[in-house]
N, C-alpha and C positions, 0 to 999 in steps of 0.2 A: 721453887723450881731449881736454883741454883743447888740445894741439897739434896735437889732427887737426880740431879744428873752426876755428884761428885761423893754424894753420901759422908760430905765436911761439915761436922757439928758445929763450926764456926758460922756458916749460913743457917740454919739452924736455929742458932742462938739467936741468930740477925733478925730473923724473922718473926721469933716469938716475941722481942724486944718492940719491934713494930707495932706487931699486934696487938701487944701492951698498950703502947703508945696511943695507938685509935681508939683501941676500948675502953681505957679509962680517961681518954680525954674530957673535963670539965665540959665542953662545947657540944658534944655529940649528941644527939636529940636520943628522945627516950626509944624511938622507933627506929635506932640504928642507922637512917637514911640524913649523910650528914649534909651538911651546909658546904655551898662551895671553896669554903675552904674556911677551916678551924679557928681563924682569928679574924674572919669578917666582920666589919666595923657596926654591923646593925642587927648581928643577931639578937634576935631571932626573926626580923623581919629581915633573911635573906632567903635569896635560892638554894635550894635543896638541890641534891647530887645526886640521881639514883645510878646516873652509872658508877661513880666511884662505890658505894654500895655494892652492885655489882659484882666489880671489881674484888672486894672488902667478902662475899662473902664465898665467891668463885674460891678465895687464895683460902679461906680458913678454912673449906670445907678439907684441901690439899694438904695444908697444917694438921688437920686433926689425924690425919694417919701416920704422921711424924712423931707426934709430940703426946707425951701422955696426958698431957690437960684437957680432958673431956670438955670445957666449956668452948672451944672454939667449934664445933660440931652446932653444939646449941644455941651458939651465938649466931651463926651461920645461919640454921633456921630460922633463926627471930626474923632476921634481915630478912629473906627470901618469903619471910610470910608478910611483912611489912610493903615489900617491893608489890606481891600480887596482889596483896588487898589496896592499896592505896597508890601505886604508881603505873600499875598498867593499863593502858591503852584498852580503851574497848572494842571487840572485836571486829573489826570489818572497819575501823575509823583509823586517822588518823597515818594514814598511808602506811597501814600496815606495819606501822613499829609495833612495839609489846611494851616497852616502857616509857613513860613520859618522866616530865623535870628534870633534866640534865644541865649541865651546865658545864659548858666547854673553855670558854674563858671569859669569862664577869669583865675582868681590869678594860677589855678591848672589847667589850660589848658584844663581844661572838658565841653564837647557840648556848643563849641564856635561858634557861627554863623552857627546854625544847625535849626533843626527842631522839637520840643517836644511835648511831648504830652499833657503835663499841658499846653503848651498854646492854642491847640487846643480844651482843656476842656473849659478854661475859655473863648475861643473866642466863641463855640459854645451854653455858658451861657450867655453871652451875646446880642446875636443875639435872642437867644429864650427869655429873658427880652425885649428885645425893641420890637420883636412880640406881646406881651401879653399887654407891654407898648403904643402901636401905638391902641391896640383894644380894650383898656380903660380897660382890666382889671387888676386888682391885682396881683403883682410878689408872694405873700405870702399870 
């Protein structure tokens, strides 16, 4: 965001640095849907994060119009097909969220493998980028 509003390769670089950072993290599960957070003590039996996912595939879908590495596009996909086969809510349950397993903060025992609404935000930015993305035209 910061390089679509200033067009400074320095954000830019930031971000694909990031991106790096998540995607080849040791820790990240094969399903792209990571754990609440990357050095929790009992992976693999921790909570899963679908809103950071979310999150993770709303901003790559953004990245891929920036940056010529075709794999954040596809990496974004995987997520977003991971998110609808395995984290969403079934229709008409669960008061109406879309996505379940979130994890808001573990350390304080707060909406631990729940259902939030930021990640329903950014699931449903996402899904509307890669509509707009699939019909050629421009997120911005």
């Amino acid at each position: 965001m910061c390089y679509r509003e200033t067009k400074d390769k320095k954000y830019l670089e930031h971000a694909e640095h990031i991106a790096s950072f998540i995607l080849h993290h040791p820790n990240l599960p094969k399903d792209l849907v990571p754990y609440w957070d990357f050095n929790a003590p009992n992976i693999p039996n921790e909570p899963r994060d679908a809103s950071a996912a979310a999150v993770m595939a709303s901003a790559l879908y953004e990245l891929s119009t920036y940056s010529n590495q075709g794999t954040y596009r596809k990496t974004a996909d995987k997520i977003m097909e991971s998110l609808t086969n395995y984290y969403r809510a079934p229709v008409g349950e669960d008061k109406g969220f879309l996505l379940l397993h979130s994890t808001g903060s573990k350390p304080a025992n707060s909406e631990v493998d729940v259902p939030l609404v930021y990640a329903d935000y950014y699931y449903l930015e996402a899904l509307l980028r890669i509509k707009k993305l699939n019909e050629g035209k421009k997120l911005f």
